[in-house]
N, C-alpha and C positions, 0 to 999 in steps of 0.2 A: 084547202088542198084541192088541186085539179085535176081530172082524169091525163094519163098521156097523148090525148090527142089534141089537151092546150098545146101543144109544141108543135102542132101544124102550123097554128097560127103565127111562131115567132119569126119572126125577119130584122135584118140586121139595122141597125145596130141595138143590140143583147143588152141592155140594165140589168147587173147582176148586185145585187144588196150581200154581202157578205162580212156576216155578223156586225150591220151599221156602216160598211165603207161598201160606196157606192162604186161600182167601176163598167164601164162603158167598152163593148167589144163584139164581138161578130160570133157566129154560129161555127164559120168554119175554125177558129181559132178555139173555141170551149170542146169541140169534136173532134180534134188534133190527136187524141188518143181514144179511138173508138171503143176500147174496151178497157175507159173507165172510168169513174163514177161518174165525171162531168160529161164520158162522152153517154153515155147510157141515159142520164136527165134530159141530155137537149138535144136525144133523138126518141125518145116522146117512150123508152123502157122504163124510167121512174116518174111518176106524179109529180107536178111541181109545186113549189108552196109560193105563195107571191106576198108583198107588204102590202099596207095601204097607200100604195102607189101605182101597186104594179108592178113593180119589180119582180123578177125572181130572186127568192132569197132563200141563204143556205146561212146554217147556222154551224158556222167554224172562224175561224181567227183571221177577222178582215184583214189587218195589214200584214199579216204573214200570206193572205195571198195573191198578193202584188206579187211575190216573184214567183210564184205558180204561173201566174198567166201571164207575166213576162217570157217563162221560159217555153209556155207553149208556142207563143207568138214568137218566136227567136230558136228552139229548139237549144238554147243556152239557157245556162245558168249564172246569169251575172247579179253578183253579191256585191255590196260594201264593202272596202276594205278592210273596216272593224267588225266584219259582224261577227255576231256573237253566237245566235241560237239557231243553229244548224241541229238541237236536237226538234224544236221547237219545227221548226220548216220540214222536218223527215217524218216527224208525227201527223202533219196536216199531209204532207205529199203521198202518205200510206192509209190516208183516211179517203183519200180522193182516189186511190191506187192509179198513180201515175207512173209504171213500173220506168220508162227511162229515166224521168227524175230521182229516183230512188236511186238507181245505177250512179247518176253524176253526183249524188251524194253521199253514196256509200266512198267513193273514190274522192271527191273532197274531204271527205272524214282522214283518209289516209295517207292526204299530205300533209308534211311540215307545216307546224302552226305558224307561221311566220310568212311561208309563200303565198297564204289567202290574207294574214290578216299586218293590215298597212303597221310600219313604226309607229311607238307613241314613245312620249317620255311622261313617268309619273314621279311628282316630287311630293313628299309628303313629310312637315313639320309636325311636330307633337310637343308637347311644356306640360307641365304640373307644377300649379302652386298652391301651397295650406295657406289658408285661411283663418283665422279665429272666428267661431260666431256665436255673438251674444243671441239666449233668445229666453224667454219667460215658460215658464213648467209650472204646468197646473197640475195643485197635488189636491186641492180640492174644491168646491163653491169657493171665490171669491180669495182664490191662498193660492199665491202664484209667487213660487222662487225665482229668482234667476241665476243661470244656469250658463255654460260656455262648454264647447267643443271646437274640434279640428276637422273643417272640410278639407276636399282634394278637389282642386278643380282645375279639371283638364279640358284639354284644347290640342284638334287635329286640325291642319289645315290642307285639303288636297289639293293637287294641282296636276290636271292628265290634259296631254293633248288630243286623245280619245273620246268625244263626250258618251260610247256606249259603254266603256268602263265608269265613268261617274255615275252613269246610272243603276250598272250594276254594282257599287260601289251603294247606293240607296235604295235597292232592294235587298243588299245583305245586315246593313246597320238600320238599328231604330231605335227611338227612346221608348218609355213606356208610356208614352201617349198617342204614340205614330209616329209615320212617315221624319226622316231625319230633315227631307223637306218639305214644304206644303205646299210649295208652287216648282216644280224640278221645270227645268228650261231642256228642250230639245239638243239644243247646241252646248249643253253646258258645261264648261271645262274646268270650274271649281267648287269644293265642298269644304264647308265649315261646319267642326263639330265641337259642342263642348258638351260636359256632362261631372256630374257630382253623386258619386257612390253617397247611401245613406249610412251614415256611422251607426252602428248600434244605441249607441247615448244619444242619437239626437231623433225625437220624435217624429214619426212619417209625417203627421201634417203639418211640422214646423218644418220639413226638408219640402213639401210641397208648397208652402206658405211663401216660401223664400225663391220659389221657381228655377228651383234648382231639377235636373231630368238625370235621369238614369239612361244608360245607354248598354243595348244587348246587341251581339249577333246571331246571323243564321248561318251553319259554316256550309249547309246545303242548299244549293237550289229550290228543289224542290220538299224541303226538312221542312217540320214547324217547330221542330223544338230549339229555344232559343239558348243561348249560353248570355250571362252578365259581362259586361267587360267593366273590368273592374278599376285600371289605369291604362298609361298609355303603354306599359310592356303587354298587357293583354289585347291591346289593339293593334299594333303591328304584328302581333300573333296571326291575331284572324284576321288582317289586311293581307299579309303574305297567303294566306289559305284561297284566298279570289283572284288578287294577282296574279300568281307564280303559274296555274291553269290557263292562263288566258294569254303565255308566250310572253311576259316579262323575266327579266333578271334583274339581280338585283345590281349596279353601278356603281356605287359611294352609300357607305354608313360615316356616321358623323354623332358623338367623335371620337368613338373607338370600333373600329371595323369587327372586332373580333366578339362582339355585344351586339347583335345586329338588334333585339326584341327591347334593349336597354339605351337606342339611340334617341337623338335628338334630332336628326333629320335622314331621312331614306330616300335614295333616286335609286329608279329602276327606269331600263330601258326596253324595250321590242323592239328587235329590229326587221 
């Protein structure tokens, strides 16, 4: 930590490390709002902390504040068409007290979901098929029956031309081993889910043996407690619960409209 008179010394161009995303910019543009927080650091009012580099570093959510110091340098606030986390960006904007950013976000908050955020079309298929499966029950040392039950094994296939709904789409589903993906792609505009509820009759390490997942959602953002989805009527449940918030409707049920949690394929549009 450095007294504030490290900030005599700085000159442009500013390295500023925020929370591991570096970004590169001027004195007069971090001081753009003098009364606050960023202008008060790097006019030498708060202590700076610097990395082993060098850099000044603040510890708040790097790529949320790309558009902080976009809109200082701009005096706008230009978004994404999909973006999403406008509470996300108002939490860091109120932590830096950037009071006109607050302003241009309070007032974004209070338009039509549709006039900030671009069209998407999402398509999403769903199937269920039983299974028989043989598998050996150990009743004691070396005495093992064999034994038959009935899996469910379902299958969602999505498909958005949004890739920020696919991703929130994969922080609301999981199995009970993790992440629904293991490598999610930036650009990604489809998701593949399958999962097999454990029947009572068939033993967890033979339903685990078999590498069969279970699959839960989180119907909140910010919630940790999860609910099981149990078939695919229970996952167009909780799919419409993420959707319908984020300015979709729903467009064709298939293939009885009037069953929408009972269909076999859903499009929803945003326009």
């Amino acid at each position: 930590m450095l007294s504030s008179s490290d900030s005599n010394w700085l000159c442009d161009p500013v390295c500023v490390n925020v929370g591991g995303e570096v970004y590169t910019t001027t004195l007069d543009t971090l001081t753009r709002c003098r009364d606050s927080m960023l202008g008060a650091m790097f006019t030498g009012q708060i202590p700076l902390l610097r990395d082993k580099q060098g850099n000044v570093f603040i510890d708040r959510d790097g790529k949320v504040f790309r558009y902080i110091l976009n809109y200082l340098r701009c005096n706008s606030l230009d978004l994404p068409r999909d973006y999403s986390e406008l509470a996300l960006l108002r939490r860091e904007a109120d932590f830096f007290q950037i009071h006109p950013l607050l302003v241009e976000l309070e007032r974004k908050d209070r338009e039509p979901h549709s006039s900030w955020c671009s069209g998407a079309l999402l398509c999403v298929d769903v199937d269920s098929v039983a299974r028989v499966l043989h598998f050996n029950y150990k009743r004691g040392p070396e005495n093992y029956e064999l034994r038959s039950c009935t899996v469910h094994v379902h299958t969602a296939n999505v498909f958005c031309t949004s890739p920020t709904l696919i991703q929130l789409l994969c922080s609301r589903f999981s199995y009970e081993q993790g992440s629904v993906l293991t490598a999610p792609q930036a650009e990604q505009t489809d998701l593949r889910l399958e999962w097999v509820p454990c029947p009572p009759e068939l033993p967890r390490e033979q339903h685990t043996r078999h590498g069969y997942l279970e699959l839960s959602a989180t119907p909140q953002a910010d919630g940790n407690a999860s609910v099981p989805v149990h078939d695919t009527h229970h996952f167009i449940a909780q799919l419409l619960r993420v959707v319908l918030p984020e300015g979709f409707r729903v467009d064709l049920v298939t293939p009885d409209p009037a069953d929408i949690l009972n269909c076999h394929r859903l499009r929803c549009v945003r326009y």
